[in-house]
Structure formats: C-alpha cells, structure tokens
C-alpha positions as CSV (number, residue, x, y, z in Angstrom):
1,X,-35.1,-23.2,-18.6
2,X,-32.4,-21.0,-19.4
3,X,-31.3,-18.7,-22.6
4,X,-28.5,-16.8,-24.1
5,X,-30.0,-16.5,-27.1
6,X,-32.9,-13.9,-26.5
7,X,-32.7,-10.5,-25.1
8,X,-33.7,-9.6,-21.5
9,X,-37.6,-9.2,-21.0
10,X,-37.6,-8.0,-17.2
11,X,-35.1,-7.9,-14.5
12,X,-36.1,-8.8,-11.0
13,X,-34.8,-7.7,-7.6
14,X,-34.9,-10.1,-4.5
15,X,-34.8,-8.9,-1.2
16,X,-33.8,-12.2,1.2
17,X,-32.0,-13.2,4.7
18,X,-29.5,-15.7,5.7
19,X,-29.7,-16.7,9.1
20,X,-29.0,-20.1,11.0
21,X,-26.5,-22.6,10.1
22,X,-26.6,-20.5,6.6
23,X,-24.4,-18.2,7.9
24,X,-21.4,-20.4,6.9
25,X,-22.1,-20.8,3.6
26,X,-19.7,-18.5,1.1
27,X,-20.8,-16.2,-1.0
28,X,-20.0,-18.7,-3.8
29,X,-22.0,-21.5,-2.5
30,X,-25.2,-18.6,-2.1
31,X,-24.9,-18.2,-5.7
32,X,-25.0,-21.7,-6.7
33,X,-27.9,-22.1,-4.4
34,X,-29.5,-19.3,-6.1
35,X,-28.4,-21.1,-9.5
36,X,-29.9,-24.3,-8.4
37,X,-33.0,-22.9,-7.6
38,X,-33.5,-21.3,-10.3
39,X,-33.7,-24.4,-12.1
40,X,-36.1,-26.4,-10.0
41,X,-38.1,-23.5,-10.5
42,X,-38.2,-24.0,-14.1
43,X,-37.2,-20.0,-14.4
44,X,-36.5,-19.2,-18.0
45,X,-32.8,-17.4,-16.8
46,X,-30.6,-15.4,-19.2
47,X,-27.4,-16.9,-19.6
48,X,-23.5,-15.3,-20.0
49,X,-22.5,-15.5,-23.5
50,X,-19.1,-17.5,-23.6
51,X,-17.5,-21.1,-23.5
52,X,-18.9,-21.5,-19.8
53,X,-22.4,-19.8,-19.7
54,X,-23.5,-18.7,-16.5
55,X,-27.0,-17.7,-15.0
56,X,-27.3,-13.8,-15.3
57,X,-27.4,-12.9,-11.7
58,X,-26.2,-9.8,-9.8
59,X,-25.6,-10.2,-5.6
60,X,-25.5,-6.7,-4.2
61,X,-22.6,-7.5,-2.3
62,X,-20.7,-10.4,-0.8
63,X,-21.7,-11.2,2.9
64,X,-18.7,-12.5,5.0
65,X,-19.1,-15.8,6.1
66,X,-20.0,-16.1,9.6
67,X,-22.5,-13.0,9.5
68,X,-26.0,-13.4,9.8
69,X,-28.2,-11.1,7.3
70,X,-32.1,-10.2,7.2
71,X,-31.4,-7.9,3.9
72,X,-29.6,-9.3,0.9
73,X,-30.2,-8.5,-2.9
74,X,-29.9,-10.3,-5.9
75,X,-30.8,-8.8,-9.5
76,X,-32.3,-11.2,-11.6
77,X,-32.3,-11.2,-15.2
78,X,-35.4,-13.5,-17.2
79,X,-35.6,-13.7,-21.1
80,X,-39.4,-13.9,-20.7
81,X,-42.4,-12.3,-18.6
82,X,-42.9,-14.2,-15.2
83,X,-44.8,-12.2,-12.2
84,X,-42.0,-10.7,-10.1
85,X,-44.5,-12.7,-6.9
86,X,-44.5,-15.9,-9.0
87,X,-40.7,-15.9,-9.1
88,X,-40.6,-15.2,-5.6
89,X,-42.7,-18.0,-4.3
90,X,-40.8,-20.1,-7.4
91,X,-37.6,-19.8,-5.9
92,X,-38.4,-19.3,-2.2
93,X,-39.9,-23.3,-2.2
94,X,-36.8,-24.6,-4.1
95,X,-33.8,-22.7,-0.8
96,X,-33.5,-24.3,1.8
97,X,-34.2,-23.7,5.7
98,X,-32.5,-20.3,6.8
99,X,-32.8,-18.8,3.2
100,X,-36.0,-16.6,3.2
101,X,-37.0,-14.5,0.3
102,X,-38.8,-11.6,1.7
103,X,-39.6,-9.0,-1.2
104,X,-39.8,-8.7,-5.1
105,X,-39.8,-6.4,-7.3
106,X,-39.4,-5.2,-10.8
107,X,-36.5,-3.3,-12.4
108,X,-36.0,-1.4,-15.5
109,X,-34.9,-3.9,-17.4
110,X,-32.3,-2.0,-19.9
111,X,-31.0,0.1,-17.1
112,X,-27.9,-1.0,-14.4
113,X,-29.4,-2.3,-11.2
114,X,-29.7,-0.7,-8.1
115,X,-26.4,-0.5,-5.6
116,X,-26.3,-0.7,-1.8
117,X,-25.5,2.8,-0.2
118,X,-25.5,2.2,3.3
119,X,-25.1,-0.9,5.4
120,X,-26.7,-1.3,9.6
121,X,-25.1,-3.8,11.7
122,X,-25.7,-5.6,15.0
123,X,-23.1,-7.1,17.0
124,X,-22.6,-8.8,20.5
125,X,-19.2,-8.4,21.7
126,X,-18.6,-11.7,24.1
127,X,-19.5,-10.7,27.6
128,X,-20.4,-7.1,27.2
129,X,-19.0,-4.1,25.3
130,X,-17.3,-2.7,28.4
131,X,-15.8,-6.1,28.8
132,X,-13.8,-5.5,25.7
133,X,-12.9,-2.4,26.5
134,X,-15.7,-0.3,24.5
135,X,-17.1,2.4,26.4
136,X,-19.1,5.3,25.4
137,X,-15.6,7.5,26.1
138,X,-14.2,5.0,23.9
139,X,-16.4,5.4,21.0
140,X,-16.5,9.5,21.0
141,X,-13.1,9.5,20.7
142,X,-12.8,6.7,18.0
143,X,-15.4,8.9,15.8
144,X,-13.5,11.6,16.5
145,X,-10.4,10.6,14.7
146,X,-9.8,12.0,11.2
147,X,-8.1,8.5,10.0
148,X,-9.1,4.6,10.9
149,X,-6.0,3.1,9.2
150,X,-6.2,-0.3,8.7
151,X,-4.1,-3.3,7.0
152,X,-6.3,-5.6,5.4
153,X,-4.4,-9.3,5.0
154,X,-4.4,-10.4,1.0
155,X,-3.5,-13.8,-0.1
156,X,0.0,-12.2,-0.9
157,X,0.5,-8.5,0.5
158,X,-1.0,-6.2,2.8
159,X,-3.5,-3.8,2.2
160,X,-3.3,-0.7,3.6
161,X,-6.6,1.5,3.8
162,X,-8.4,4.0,5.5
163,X,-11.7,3.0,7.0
164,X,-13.0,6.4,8.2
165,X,-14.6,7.6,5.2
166,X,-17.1,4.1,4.9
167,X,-17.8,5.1,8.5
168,X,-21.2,6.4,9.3
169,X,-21.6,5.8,12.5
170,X,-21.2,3.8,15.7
171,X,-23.6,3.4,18.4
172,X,-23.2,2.0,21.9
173,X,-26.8,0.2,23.2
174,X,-25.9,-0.5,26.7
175,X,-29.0,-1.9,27.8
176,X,-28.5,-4.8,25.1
177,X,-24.7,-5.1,25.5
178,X,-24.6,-4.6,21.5
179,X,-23.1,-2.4,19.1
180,X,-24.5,-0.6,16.1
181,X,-22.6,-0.3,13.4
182,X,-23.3,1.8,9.9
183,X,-21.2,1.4,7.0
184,X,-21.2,2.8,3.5
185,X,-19.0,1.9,-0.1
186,X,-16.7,4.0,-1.2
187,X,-14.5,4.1,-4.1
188,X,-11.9,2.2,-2.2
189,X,-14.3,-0.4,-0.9
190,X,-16.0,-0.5,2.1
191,X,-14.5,-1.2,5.6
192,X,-16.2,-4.3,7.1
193,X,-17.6,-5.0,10.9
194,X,-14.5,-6.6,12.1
195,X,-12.2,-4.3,11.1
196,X,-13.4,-1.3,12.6
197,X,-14.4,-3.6,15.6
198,X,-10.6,-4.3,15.8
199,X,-9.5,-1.0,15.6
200,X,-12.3,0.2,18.4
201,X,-11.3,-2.6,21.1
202,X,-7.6,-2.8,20.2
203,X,-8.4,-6.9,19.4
204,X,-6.9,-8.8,17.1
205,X,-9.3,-9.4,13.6
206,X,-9.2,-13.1,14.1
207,X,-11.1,-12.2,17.6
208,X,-13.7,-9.6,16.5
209,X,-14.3,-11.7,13.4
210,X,-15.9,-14.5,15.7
211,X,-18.1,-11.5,17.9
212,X,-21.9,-12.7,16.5
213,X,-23.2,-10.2,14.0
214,X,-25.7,-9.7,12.1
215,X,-26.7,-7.7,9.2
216,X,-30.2,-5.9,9.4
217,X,-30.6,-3.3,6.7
218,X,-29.0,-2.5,3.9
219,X,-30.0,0.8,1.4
220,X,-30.2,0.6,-1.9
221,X,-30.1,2.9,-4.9
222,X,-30.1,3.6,-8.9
C-alpha cells in the first residue's frame, strides 16, 4: 500500500536494465511500470501530497527510446522498513521480460539522492565505422575541437548548444566495428549519443538515432 500521510522511513536505490523489445518503451511508460509494480508488490510507497498523488519515485535520468541500457536508477522512497533485498525480489517478479533489477541498496533517507556523473555508451554504426565515414583521423580531430555546436529540434524552436563540455571521450574499437562513447551532465544538460554521432559522421540525427546503442554504465554520486 501506499501513504502520504507518514514521513519517509528509508529510501531505496535500484540499479536495473532495459533491453529487448523494452527498449521502445518511454520513459513515461517505465515509470508507470515501476508504479504498477510497486503495487503488486504490496510496497507501502510514499505518495506526492496534492489533488493527484503520485508514487514518490526518482529515475536518474530519462533513457531515449530506442536505446538499450544495463544500468538505470530509480530512488525509492517507503513510509516503512522493508529489506532493500526484499523490495528487490518484490518488484523484480511483478516487471516484465527485458526489465531486470540487478542491485539494491539503502540511502540516507533525509538526504537528496545520488546523481549520475558520467554516462559509457556502445554503438554499432550500420556496416562499419569506416563505412560512415568514422575513422581514427576522424575522431582525433573531432576531440580536438574547442566547440561541438549543435541545434537540438524543440516542439517549437531550436536549441542551440554546445556539446563539447558533456564530452568525455570517444573511442574507436575497430576489431568490433563499434564506438565508445562517454558522456557527462552539465549545467546545460547533457549532449546525447546521436548528437555527437551526427556531428562525428556528418549524418543527419534521424540516421544516427536508429545506429543500435546501448547504454552500459552509468556513475553515480551524492
């Protein structure tokens, strides 16, 4: 069951991937999943104070649709005491197929939760990296650059940004015809896969959004 009216007794992390089919679902379908299991599980959730109460859950970010992920995050917040491994198995028997909950852990319960600091990706360009013009020559110079400007589409405008400083790095594994990409937030946002795979091969987003990728790591941090 779920509460508003009593205050938070423990706040639980989940660590968990979405892979398969799963991969289509948006962001807010993942949290009504989440919501939904919850439920089933019987999990005494806090709830938003308000006209339309929701669960108290916090998603460490919002994974694009179409990308696959082995390291996702969701705060929990739980107006009793329930083992942080009890809620796991709980709510890891009540997701479905391509939704696995691989680690949980407590949080201080009073405190903000953690925040992601750095992001790894994995993508296959069709064909091969050299195929879309991405070379190791390629990539020196691309890192090299003191700007990445890019124009993010809006519902309404265009959003101009610069995607260098969420940058890490870039990595070319020829062997596996993939790319490594490493991305971190900053306090403009955080540039995404696609876009500095657009800027890198010179393709149109549309294109490099459809390049299969897959998110495995992502840091976190108080």
């Amino acid at each position: 069951m779920s509460s508003t009216g009593q205050g938070i007794a423990q706040k639980v992390q989940l660590r968990f991937s979405k892979t398969g089919a799963l991969r289509f679902l948006s962001h807010h379908d993942v949290m009504r999943l989440f919501a939904r299991a919850c439920r089933r599980a019987g999990l005494p959730l806090r709830l938003t104070q308000g006209f339309d109460p929701r669960p108290r859950m916090v998603f460490a970010t919002a994974l694009e649709l179409g990308i696959e992920s082995h390291s996702e995050a969701v705060d929990l917040e739980l107006s009793r005491w329930v083992p942080p491994q009890k809620v796991r198995a709980e709510i890891a028997s009540a997701l479905p197929e391509g939704m696995e909950i691989t680690a949980a852990k407590l949080l201080p319960p009073k405190r903000s939760g953690e925040r992601p600091v750095e992001m790894s990706y994995r993508v296959l360009p069709p064909g091969s990296p050299a195929t879309q013009g991405i070379t190791p020559a390629r990539i020196r110079e691309f890192l090299a650059r003191e700007q990445l400007l890019f124009e993010r589409p809006r519902e309404k405008r265009i959003q101009r940004l610069d995607l260098r400083p969420s940058l890490l790095d870039l990595e070319l594994d020829a062997r596996e015809g993939s790319l490594a990409i490493r991305l971190r937030p900053t306090q403009h946002g955080t540039a995404r896969p696609a876009e500095i795979l657009s800027l890198l091969s010179e393709k149109p987003l549309t294109e490099t959004r459809s390049w299969p990728t897959t998110k495995t790591a992502m840091q976190m941090a108080p």
